[in-house]
N, C-alpha and C positions, 0 to 999 in steps of 0.2 A: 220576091221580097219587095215590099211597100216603099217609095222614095224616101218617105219618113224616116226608116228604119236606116235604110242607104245613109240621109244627110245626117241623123243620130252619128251614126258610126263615124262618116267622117269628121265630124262636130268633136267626137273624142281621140281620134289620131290626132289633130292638127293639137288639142291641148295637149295630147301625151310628147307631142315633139316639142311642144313651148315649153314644156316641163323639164325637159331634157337637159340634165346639169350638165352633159359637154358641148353646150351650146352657151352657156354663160360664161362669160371673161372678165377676169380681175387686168384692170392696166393700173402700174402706179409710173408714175412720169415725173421727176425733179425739174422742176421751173428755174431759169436762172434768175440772178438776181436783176433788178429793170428799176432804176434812178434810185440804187439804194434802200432798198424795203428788203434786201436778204433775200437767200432763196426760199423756195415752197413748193411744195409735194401734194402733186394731186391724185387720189386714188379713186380711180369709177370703178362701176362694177356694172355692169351691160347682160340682159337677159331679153329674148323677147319681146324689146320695147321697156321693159322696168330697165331702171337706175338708181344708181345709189352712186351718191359725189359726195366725195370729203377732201378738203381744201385747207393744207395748215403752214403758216410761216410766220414766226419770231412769235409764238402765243396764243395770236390767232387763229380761230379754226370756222369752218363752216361746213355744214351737216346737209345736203339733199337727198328728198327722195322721189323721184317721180313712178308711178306702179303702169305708165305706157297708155294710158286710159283715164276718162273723167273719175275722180273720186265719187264712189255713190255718195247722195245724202246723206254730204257732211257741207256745211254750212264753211263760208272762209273763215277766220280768224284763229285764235290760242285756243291751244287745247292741249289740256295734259295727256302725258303718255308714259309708255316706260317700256323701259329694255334690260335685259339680262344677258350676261356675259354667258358663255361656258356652263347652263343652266344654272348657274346661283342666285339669288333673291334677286327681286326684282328693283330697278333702282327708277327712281322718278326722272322726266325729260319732258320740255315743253317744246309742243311743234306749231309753227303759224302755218296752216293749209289754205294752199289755194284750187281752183278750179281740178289741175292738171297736178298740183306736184305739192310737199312739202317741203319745211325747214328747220330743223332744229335752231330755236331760240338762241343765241349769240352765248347766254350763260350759262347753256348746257355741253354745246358744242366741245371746249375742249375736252371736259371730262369724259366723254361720250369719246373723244378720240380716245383719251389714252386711256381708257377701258379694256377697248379692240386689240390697240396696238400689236397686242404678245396671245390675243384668244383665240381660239380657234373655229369659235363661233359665236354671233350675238342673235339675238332675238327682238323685234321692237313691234310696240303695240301702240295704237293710238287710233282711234275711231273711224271706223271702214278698214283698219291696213292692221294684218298679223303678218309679220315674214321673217322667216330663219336665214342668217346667209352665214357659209361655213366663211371665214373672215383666217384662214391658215394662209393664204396670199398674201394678208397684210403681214404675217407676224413675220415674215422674211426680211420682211424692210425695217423690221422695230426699230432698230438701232440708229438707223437715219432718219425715220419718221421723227421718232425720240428728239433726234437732235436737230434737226428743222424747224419742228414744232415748239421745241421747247417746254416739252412735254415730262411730267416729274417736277418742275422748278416750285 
């Protein structure tokens, strides 16, 4: 068999192992409170290098996603995007990208949490990045999330 073939093959094990959903880990961690700002819950989501961070305390939220790898050409700056809960219609979100990683936009972020909170899956789109993560990890914590965040008010 031709090396070609060989480093082919191996070239599709090593994604079929990246690919490997029992290799991805939901951590969620309750932040204590630190001069007063209330507590905050942070929930990552760890895969192969990809990341997904969500950060929420008394309202505020913040939305990361880094895919482990330079973004292809896509340029920095806003760019619209969107995500869908549990496959239902798709709902608008703005992400600021950089080189390595994005951010949902400050005004999207909480809704974009309490979307998730209770789904058991989201979907988000936004230029160079499609990715499904089943989010049934989060919905265990709703209730605290909920009330951390501040989330419903």
């Amino acid at each position: 068999m031709p090396l070609r073939h060989l480093l082919t093959g191996l070239v599709w094990l090593v994604a079929l192992a990246a690919a490997d959903p029992s290799r991805a880990e939901w951590r969620v961690r309750e932040l204590q409170e630190t001069s007063g700002s209330g507590p905050a819950i942070e929930i990552s989501y760890r895969s192969s290098g990809e990341r997904l961070t969500l950060l929420c305390s008394a309202g505020a939220a913040f939305v990361s996603f880094s895919p482990g790898y330079r973004l292809p050409e896509v340029p920095e700056g806003l760019f619209e995007g969107s995500y869908s809960v549990d496959n239902g219609p798709p709902k608008p979100i703005r992400w600021r990208v950089t080189r390595n990683s994005a951010f949902v936009t400050a005004r999207f972020a909480t809704q974009f949490l309490a979307d998730i909170a209770e789904a058991a899956q989201v979907f988000i789109k936004f230029p160079a990045v499609e990715q499904t993560y089943d989010v049934t990890a989060i919905s265990r914590h709703a209730r605290r999330l909920k009330a951390i965040c501040r989330l419903g008010e």
